[in-house]
Every structure is written in C-alpha cells, then in structure tokens.
C-alpha positions, 0 to 999 in steps of 0.5 A: 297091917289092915285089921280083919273084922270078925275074924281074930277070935276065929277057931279052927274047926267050928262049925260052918253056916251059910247066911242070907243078907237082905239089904234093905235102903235105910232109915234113920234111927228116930224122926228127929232133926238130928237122926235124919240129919246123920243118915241123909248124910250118910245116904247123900254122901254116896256117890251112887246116889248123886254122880257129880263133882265130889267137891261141888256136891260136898258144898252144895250137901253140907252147906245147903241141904243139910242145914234145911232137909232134915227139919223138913224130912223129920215133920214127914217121918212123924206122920209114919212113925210107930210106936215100935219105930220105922216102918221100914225097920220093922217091916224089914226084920219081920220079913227076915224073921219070916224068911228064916222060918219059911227056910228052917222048915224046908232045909235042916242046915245052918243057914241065917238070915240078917237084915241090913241097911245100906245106910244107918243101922243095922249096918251091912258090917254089923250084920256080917260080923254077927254071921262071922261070928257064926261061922259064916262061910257061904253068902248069899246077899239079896238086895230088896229092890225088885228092879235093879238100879246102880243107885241101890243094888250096885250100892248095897253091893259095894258095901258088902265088897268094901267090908269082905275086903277086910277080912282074912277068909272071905265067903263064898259069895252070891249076889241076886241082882234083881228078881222084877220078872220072877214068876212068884213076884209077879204073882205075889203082886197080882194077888196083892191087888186082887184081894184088895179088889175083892175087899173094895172093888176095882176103880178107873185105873190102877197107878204102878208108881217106882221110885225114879232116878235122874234119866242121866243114869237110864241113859248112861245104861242103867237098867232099872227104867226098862225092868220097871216096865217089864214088871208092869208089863208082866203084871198087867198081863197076868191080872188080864187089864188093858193097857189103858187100865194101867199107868207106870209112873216114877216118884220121889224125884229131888234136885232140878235135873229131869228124871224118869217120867211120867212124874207120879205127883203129876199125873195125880194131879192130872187124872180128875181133868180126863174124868178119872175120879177114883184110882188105885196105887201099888208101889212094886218096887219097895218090898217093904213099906216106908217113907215113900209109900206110907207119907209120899203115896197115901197121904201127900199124892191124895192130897194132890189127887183130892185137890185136883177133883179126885174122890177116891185113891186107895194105897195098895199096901207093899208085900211086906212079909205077907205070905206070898212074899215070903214064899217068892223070896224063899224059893229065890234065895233056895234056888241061888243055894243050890250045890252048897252044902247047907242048902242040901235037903238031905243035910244032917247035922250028925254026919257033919258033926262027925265029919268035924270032929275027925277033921279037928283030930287031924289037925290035933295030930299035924300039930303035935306032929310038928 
C-alpha cells in the first residue's frame, strides 16, 4: 500500500484550518557549484520547462549542461547574494509573512499561509505536510507568476496534485491560475513606477522586460505571450503613456530555438542607435526579485545598454511585499475563499470550539456504542 504523508498521526476531530500555498520558482540553497548543480537538475529536469525527447534531452542535460552551467550560474548568483541568502528566498518569505498578517487582520479564522518552491526548498511537499500538520482541509494555492505560462503555473500545479495524490484525505482545493489583469495588480505596478518617476524623473522609454519561453509553447496554445500584452496593455493605459513610450520585450532565453521576441538584450543594445539615451525597466512578471531581475536586468542588460551608448538605465525594483503588493495579493487570495468557513468574517473561534467539542462526543458515544 502507497504510504499517505502527513496523514498517520492524524486525530479525528482536531481542529480545521484553511491554508494559502505561494509557489514561487525556485533557487538553490547556496551560490556554489554544487547547490546550483542540484537544483538545475531538478528544474531541467521538468518536462514543462523542456518538451523534448526524455532520452535525448537526458543526454544533452547530463552529459553537457550540467558539467559546464553550474560553474557559470554560481559566478551569477554571487553577484546577488545576501547575507541572509537568496533574494528570491528572502523576498518570498517576506511577502508571506505579510500576506499572513494582511489576512489575520481582516478574517479571525485559522487560515496559514506558506511559501513553497517549485524546485529546491522550502519544497510544495514540505509546505503541505506542515499545513497537515495543522489541520489542513481547505486549500488555496497561488502561483507567483502574474501571467500564466505551462512551464511555471501548470508546473507548480502538477507538484501540488502529485503530493495530494498521496494522501488519505485531501482538501478542498483552489488554484489561481493567473491574475495579469487584476485591477490591484495593475495598479500595484503603476504606482511602482510613479514613484520611482517622482524620485528620478521619467526617461525616453519605459522597457516591460517578461521572462520568455520558446514560441513553440505560444503556438502550441499556451497563453502567457498574449496575458503578457494584456498587462502592458492595461498598465500602459492606466499611467496614460503612448504606445511608443512603452516596449514589451522577453528575456532569459537559452538553447538555439526562437523564443518570444523582441529579445530584452537586443533591443538594449539596439535603443542608443534610434537616439534613446536613458531608459527605464520593470519586470511585471516576477512578484519577487531574483537572478533574472537583480543580475540579468540591472547589471548584465546595462551592461549592454552602456556599451552600446546609453547613459542611464534605471531598474525598477519587483513589487516585492511592498504595501501595495500585499494589498492586491490579500484581496485575491480573500476573494478565492468565499463560502468557506474560515474566510467567514464572522467567524468565531468559540462557536466552532464548541461545535467540536460536541462533535468529539458523539463520536466518543458511536464508538462506545459499538
């Protein structure tokens, strides 16, 4: 028999809670060969980050990309490092620690929120075995990326199925596939940049850089290039610029295959040529800063841009658990809870203690009964 995690210790009767999963990507444990070794293995493992051949993209990963990447990504993750570790670690747990709060003070129920990663730790089965723990019996899982993509929100969910598959009682599940067009986020973004303009001024044109994926997947039907422009799109409306004031472009692309353009480094390099000396950058589709934001974006892409003639180019921080941030995750994940008893503003904890209580003794009875 298959053995059901989290659920052996299990005490009939003891209270309920409802939990929030944010499932962020992943980051190794230390910028060292070896960590980022294991977790790119982990992460290129995973057929919805790479649709090819199993055997052919198992040589390819083990016997070339993982002998030379590692060395390479660890120099890269040196450059951001904390002394409190990742930034995308750090950065994740700070938002659920203000995510938990934000909630506790707008519903009295027991609801928990836990961060995750897709790949490396705190891991999706980890996280879900300490809301076990906690009576878990209503779920609500929310991926961190804004527009949906197979490669990271069909991904997360498939992690969470594979570990609920394990186990005797399963939640009450809900899963927030995206929120690229949500008022809030929207608006979280917009002031984002508006009070970077007010602490710098604007410049010639502000840069919308998404990670990419290979056009195969856009063509094949996934949505994320299309929620991406919607984002812009709604973005660039509500701060009122022109369309020539704005550029959406896709970065972090790998391998030899074409991938959603225009490509973020090339147009970098291409902007002091048309006379665009000072620019301006957000990353909308990153909820926390990282690799790709902190390394990719502020130093290596103004690198380009520098070289190629540019003067200035600003990074525009992620939301982070910026204040704004929070309030647009909070009303999304409260909103997704509705009809569940935790979520009930007018939940009280005494009526529900009582309620168990009499419950127990029921069962107490049947059992004697018996």
């Amino acid at each position: 028999m298959p053995a059901y995690f989290g659920q052996a210790d299990y005490r009939h009767g003891s209270p309920a809670a409802a939990g929030v999963l944010l499932v962020n990507l992943g980051t190794p444990e230390a910028p060292t060969p070896k960590a980022v070794r294991a977790y790119l293995a982990e992460f290129l493992s995973d057929p919805r980050i790479v649709e090819a051949p199993r055997w052919l993209w198992w040589l390819a990963l083990h016997g070339v990309i993982l002998r030379v990447r590692p060395a390479r990504s660890a120099k890269l993750y040196q450059t951001i490092w904390t002394p409190a570790g990742s930034p995308l670690l750090t950065g994740t747990e700070a938002l659920a620690a203000a995510l938990q709060s934000s909630i506790r003070q707008q519903r009295p129920g027991p609801i928990l929120v836990r961060t995750a990663m897709r790949y490396g730790t705190p891991s999706i089965a980890a996280a879900l075995g300490e809301l076990s723990k906690a009576g878990l019996r209503r779920l609500i899982v929310l991926p961190l990326f804004p527009q949906y993509s197979g490669t990271t929100t069909a991904s997360a969910l498939d992690a969470v199925s594979a570990e609920l598959a394990r186990w005797r009682w399963v939640p009450d599940l809900r899963f927030i596939a995206d929120y690229h067009a949500e008022p809030r986020y929207i608006e979280a973004l917009a002031r984002s940049v508006e009070a970077h303009w007010q602490a710098h001024g604007r410049a010639e044109r502000l840069v919308l850089s998404f990670h990419g994926i290979p056009q195969r997947y856009f063509r094949n039907g996934d949505p994320y290039f299309c929620q991406c422009q919607a984002t812009a799109r709604a973005l660039r409306e509500r701060l009122d610029l022109r369309e020539d004031d704005v550029i959406v472009s896709f970065q972090s692309r790998v391998g030899r295959e074409p991938w959603l353009a225009p490509y973020t480094d090339e147009v970098f390099r291409k902007l002091p040529g048309q006379g665009v000396r000072r620019v301006q950058v957000l990353c909308p589709g990153f909820a926390v800063d990282c690799l790709e934001t902190l390394e990719e974006i502020a130093i290596r892409n103004r690198e380009y841009f520098l070289a190629a003639g540019g003067e200035r180019l600003e990074y525009i921080a992620a939301l982070n658990a910026g204040a704004d941030h929070v309030a647009a995750l909070s009303e999304l994940i409260l909103r997704n809870g509705q009809g569940w008893p935790e979520f009930d503003p007018a939940w009280d904890a005494a009526r529900v203690g009582a309620q168990r209580t009499a419950a127990q003794g029921r069962a107490e009875r049947m059992r004697d009964a018996r």
